[in-house]
MDTraj code that builds the backbone (N, CA, C; nanometers):
import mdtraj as md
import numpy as np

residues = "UNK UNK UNK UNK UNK UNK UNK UNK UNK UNK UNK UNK UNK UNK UNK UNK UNK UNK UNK UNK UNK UNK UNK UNK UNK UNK UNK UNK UNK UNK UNK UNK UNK UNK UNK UNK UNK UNK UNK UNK UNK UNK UNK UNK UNK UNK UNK UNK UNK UNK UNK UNK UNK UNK UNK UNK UNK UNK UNK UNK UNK UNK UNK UNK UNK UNK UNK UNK UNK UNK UNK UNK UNK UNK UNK UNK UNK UNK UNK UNK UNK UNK UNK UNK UNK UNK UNK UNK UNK UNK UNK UNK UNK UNK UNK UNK UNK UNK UNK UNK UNK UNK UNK UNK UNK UNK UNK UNK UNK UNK UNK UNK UNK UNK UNK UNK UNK UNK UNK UNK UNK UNK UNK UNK UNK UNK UNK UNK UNK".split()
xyz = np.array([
    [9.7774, 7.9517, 8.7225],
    [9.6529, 8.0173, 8.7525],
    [9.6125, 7.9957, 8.8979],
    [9.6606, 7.8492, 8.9495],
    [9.6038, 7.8627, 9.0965],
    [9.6848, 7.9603, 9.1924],
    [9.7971, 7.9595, 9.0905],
    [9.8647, 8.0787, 9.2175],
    [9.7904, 8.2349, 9.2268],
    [9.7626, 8.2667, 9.1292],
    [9.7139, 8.4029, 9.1404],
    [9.5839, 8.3902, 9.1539],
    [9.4864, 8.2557, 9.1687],
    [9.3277, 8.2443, 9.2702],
    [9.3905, 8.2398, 9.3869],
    [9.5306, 8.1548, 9.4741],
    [9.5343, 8.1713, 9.5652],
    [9.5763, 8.2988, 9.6505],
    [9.6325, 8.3884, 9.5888],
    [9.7063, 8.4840, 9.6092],
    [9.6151, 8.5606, 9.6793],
    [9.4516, 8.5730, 9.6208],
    [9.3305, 8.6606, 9.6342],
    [9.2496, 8.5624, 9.7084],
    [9.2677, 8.4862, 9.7793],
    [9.2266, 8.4301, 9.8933],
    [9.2446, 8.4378, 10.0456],
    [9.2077, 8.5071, 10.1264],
    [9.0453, 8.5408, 10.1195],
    [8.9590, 8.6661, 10.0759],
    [9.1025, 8.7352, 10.0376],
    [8.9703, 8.8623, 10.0161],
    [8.9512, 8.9128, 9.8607],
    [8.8884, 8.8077, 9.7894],
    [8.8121, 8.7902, 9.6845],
    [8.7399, 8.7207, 9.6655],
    [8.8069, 8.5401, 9.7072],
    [8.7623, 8.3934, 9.6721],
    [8.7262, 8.3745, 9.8348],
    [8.6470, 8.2103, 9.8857],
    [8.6467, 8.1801, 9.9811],
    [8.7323, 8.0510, 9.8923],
    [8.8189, 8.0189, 10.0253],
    [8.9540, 7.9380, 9.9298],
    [8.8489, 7.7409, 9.8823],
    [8.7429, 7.7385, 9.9326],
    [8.6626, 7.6676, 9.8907],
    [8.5902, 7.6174, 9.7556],
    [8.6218, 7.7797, 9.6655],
    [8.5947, 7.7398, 9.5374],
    [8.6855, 7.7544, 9.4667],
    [8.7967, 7.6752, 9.4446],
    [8.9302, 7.6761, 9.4163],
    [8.8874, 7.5369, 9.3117],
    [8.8050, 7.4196, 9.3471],
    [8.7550, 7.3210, 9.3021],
    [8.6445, 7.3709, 9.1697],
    [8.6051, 7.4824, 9.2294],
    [8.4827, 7.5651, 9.1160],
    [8.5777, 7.5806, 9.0063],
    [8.6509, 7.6112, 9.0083],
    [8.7425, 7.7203, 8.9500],
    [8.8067, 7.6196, 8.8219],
    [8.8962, 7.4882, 8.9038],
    [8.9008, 7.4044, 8.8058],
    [8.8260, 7.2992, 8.7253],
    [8.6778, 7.2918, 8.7546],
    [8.5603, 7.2574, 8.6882],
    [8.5215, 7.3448, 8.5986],
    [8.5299, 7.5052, 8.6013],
    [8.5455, 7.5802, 8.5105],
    [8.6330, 7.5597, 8.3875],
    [8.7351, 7.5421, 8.4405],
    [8.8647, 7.5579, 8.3357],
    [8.8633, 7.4143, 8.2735],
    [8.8203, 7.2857, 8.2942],
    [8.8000, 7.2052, 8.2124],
    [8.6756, 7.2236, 8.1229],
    [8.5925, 7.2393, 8.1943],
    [8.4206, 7.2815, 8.0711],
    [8.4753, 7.3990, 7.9634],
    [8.4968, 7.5469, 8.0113],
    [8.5473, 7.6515, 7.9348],
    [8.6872, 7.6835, 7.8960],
    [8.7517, 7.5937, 7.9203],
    [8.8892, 7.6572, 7.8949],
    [8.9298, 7.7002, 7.7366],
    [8.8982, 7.6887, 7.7179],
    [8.9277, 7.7515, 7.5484],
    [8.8475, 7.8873, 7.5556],
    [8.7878, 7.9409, 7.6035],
    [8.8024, 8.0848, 7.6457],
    [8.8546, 8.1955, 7.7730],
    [8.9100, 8.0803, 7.7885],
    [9.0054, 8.1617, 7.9354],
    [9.1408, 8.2114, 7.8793],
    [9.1531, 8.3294, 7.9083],
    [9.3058, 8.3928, 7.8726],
    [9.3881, 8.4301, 8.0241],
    [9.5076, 8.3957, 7.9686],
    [9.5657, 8.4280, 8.0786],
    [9.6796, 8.5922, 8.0492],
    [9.7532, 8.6330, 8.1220],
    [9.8403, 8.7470, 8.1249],
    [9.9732, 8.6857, 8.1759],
    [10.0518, 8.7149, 8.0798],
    [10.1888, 8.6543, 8.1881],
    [10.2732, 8.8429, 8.1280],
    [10.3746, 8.8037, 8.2431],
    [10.4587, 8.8847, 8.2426],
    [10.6223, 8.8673, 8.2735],
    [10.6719, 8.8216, 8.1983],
    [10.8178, 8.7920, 8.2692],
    [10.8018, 8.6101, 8.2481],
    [10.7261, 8.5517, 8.1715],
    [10.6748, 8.4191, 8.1920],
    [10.6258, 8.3770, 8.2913],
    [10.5371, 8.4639, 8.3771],
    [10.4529, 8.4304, 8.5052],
    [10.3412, 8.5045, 8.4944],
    [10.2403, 8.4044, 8.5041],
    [10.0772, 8.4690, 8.5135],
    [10.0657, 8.5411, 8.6211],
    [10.0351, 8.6434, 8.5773],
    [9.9627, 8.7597, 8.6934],
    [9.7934, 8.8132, 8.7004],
    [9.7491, 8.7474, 8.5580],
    [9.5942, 8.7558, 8.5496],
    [9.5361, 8.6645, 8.4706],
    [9.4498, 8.6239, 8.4547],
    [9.3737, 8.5354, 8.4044],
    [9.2198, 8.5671, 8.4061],
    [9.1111, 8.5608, 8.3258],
    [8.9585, 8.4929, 8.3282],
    [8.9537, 8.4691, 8.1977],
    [8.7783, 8.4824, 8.1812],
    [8.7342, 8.4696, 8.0750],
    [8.5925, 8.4549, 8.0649],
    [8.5086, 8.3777, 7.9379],
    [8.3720, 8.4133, 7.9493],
    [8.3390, 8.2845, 7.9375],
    [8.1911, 8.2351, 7.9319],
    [8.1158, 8.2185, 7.8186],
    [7.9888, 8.1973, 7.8186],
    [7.9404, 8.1308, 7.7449],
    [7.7801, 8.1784, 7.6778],
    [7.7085, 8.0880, 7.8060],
    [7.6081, 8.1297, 7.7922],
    [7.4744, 8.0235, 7.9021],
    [7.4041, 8.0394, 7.8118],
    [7.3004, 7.9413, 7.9178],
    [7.1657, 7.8422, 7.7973],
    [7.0865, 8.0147, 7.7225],
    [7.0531, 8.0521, 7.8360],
    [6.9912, 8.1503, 7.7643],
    [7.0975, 8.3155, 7.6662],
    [7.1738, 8.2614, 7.5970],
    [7.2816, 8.2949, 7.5525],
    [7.3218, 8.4402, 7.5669],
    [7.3574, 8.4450, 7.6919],
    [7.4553, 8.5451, 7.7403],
    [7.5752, 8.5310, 7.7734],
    [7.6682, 8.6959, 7.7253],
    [7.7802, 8.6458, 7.7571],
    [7.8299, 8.6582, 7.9019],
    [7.8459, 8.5541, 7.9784],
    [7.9298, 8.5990, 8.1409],
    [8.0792, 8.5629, 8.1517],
    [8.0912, 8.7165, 8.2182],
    [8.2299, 8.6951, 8.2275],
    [8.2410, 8.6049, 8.3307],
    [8.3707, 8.5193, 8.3509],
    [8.4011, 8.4348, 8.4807],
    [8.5597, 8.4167, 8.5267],
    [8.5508, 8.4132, 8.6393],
    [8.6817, 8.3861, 8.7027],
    [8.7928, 8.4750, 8.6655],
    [8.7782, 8.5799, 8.6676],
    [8.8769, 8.7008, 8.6202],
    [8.9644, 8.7341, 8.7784],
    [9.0803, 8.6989, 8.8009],
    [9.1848, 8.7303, 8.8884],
    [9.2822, 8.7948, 8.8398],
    [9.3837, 8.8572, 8.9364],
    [9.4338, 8.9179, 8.9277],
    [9.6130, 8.9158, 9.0462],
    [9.6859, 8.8802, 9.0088],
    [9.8234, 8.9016, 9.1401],
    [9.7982, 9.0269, 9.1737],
    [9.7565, 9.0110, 9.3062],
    [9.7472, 9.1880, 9.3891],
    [9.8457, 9.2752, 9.3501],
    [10.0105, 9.2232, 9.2970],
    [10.1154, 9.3490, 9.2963],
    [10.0476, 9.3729, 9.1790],
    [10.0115, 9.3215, 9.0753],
    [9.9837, 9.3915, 8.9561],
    [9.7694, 9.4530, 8.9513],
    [9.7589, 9.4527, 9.0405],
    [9.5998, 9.5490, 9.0231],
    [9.6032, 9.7109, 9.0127],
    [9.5635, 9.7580, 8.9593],
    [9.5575, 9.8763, 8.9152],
    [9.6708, 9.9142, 8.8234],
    [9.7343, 9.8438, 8.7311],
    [9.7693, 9.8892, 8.5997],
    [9.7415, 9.8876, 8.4810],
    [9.5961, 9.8170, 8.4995],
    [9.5026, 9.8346, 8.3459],
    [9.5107, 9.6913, 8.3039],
    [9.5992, 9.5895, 8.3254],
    [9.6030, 9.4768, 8.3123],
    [9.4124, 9.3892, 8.2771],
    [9.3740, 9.4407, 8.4101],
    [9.2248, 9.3578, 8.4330],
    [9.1870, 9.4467, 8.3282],
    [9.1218, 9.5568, 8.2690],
    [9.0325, 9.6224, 8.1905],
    [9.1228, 9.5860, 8.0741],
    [9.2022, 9.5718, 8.0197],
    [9.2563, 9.5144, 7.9223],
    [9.1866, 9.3390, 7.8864],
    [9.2094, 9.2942, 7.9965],
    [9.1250, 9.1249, 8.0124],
    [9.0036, 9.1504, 7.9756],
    [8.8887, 9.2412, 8.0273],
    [8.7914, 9.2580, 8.0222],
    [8.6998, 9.2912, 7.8876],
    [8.8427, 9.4192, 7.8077],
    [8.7489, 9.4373, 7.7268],
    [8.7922, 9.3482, 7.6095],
    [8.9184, 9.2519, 7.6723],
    [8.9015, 9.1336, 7.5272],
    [8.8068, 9.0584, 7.5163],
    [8.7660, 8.9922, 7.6363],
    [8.6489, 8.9219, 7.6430],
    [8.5156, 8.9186, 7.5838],
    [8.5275, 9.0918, 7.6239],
    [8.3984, 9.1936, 7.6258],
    [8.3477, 9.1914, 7.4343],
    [8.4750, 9.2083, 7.3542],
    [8.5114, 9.1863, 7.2337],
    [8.5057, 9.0556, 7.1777],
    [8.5556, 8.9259, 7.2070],
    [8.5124, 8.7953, 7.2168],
    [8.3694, 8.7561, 7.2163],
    [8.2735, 8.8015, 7.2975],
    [8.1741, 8.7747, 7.3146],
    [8.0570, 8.8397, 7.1745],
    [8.1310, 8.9863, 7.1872],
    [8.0677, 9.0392, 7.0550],
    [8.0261, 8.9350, 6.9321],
    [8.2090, 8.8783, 6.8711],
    [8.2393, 8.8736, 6.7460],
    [8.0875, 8.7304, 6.8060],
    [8.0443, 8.6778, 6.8298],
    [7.9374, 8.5796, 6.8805],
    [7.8257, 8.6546, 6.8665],
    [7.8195, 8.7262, 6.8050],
    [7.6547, 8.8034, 6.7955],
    [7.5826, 8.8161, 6.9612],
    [7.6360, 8.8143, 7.0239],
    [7.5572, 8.8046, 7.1869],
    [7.5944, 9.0123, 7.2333],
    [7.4164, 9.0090, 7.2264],
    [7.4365, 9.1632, 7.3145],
    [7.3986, 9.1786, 7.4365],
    [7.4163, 9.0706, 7.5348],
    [7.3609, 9.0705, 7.6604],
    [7.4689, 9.0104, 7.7396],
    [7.5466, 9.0797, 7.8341],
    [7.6145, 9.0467, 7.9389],
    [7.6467, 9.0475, 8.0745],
    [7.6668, 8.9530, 8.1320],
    [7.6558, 8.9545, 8.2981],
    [7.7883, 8.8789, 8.3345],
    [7.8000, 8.9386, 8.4762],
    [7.9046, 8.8893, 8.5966],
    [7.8435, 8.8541, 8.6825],
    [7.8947, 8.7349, 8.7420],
    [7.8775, 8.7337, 8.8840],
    [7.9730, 8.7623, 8.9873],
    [7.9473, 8.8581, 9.0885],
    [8.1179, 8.9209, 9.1854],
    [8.0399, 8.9267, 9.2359],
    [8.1374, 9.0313, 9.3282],
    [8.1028, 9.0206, 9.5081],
    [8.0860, 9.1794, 9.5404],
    [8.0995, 9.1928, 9.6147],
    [8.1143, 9.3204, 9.7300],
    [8.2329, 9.4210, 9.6915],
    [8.3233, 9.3076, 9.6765],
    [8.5062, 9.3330, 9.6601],
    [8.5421, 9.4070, 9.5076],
    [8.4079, 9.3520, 9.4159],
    [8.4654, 9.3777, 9.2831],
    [8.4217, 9.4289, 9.1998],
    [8.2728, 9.4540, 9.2249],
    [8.1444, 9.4919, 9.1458],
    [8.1951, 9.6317, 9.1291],
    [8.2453, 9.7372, 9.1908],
    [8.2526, 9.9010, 9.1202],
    [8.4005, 9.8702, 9.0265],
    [8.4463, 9.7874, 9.0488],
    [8.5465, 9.7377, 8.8409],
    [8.4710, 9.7288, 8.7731],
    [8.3508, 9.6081, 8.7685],
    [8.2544, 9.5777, 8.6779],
    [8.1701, 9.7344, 8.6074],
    [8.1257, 9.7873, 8.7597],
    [8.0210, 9.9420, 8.7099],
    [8.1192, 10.0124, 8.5811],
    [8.2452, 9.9925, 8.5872],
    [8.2907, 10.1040, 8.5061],
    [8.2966, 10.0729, 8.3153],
    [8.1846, 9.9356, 8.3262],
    [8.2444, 9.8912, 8.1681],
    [8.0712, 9.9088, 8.1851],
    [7.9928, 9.9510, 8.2863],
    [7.8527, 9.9774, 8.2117],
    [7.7484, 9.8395, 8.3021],
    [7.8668, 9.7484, 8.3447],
    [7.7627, 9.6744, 8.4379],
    [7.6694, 9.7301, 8.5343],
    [7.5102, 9.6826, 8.5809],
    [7.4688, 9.7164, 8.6766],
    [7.4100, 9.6177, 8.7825],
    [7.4109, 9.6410, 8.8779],
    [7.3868, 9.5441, 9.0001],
    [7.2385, 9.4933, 8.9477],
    [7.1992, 9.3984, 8.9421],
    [7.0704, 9.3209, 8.9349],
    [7.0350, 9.2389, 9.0656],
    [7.1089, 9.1534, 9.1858],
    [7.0687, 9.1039, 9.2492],
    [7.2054, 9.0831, 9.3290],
    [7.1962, 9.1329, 9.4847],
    [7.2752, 9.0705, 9.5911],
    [7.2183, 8.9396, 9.6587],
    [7.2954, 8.8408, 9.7143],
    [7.2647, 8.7257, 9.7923],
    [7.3996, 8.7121, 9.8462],
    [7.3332, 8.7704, 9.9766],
    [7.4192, 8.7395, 10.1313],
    [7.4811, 8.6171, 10.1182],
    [7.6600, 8.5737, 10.1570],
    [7.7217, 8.4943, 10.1775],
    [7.7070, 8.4015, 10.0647],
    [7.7132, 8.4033, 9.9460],
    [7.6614, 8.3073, 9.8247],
    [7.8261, 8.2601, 9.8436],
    [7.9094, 8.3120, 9.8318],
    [8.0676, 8.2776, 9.8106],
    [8.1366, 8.2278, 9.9336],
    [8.0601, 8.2536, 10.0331],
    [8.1557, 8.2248, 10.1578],
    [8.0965, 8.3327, 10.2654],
    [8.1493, 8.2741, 10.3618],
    [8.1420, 8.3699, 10.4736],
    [8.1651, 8.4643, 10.4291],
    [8.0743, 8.5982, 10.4259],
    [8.0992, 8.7538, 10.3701],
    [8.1445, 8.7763, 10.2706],
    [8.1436, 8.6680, 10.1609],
    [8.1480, 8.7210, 10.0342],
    [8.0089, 8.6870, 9.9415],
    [7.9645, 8.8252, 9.9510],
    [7.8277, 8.8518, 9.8550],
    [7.8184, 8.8066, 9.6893],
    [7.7341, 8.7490, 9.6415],
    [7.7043, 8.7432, 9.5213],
    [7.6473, 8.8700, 9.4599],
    [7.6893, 8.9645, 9.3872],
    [7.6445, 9.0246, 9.2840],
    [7.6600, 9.0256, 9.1622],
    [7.5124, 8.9930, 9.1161],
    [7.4917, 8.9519, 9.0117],
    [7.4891, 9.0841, 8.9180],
    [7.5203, 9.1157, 8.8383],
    [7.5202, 9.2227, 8.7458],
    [7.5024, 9.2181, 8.5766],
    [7.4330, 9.2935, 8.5496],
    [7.4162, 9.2923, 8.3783],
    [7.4457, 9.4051, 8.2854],
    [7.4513, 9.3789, 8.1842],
    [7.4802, 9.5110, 8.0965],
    [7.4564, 9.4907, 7.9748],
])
top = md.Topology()
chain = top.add_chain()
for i, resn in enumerate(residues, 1):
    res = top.add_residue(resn, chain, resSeq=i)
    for name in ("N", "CA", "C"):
        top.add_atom(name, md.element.get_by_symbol(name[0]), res)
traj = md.Trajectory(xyz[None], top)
C-alpha cells in the first residue's frame, strides 16, 4: 500500500502524511480493501464511521497506470455498500482539488474548501452526500 500512496506523491498526497496514512490503517484497518492485480496492489481505501455516525470514505489511492479503468468506482461503490449494510445514510470525503470531480460523480457535494489543509497546494474538500 505504501507503494501506490507513494506513487501519487506529490500530486495527490503531500508525502508528509504517509505517517497519517499508517495511523489510519492500524485504528481502521479491517475496513480497508485493497485491489491487487497480478499479486500487486494497484488500489486500496476504505471507510469508516465517526462519532457523529457517518460514513467517510478514507485513503482511497490508486497506481497512476491503472486510473481510469473503473478500478477506483468499483472501490468506491463497495465501500459505498459496506457502509449501507451499517444502517448509516450520511456520507462524506475528505479530498482535494485533484479528486473531488471522482467524488461529484457518486452524488458527493462540496461542503467546505480550506486552503493548503494537505500541504502546500493541496486543498481540503470536504464533501457530503
Amino acid at each position: 500500500m505504501l507503494r501506490v500512496f507513494q506513487l501519487n506523491v506529490p500530486t495527490y498526497f503531500d508525502p508528509q502524511e504517509e505517517d497519517e496514512l499508517l495511523e489510519y490503517l492500524n485504528r481502521y484497518g479491517s475496513s480497508y480493501f485493497i485491489i491487487e492485480i497480478e499479486d500487486q496492489i494497484v488500489g486500496c481505501g476504505g471507510y469508516h464511521l465517526t462519532t457523529d455516525n457517518k460514513g467517510r470514505l478514507s485513503w482511497d489511492l490508486m497506481d497512476p497506470r491503472h486510473q481510469g479503468q473503473g478500478l477506483g468506482r468499483l472501490l468506491i461503490e463497495h465501500c459505498l455498500a459496506q457502509i449501507r449494510k451499517q444502517n448509516v445514510a450520511e456520507f462524506e470525503v475528505w479530498t482535494s482539488q485533484k479528486a473531488y470531480k471522482f467524488f461529484e460523480r457518486f452524488g458527493f457535494a462540496v461542503k467546505e474548501i480550506k486552503q493548503n489543509h494537505w500541504g502546500a497546494g493541496l486543498h481540503l474538500y470536504r464533501m457530503e452526500m
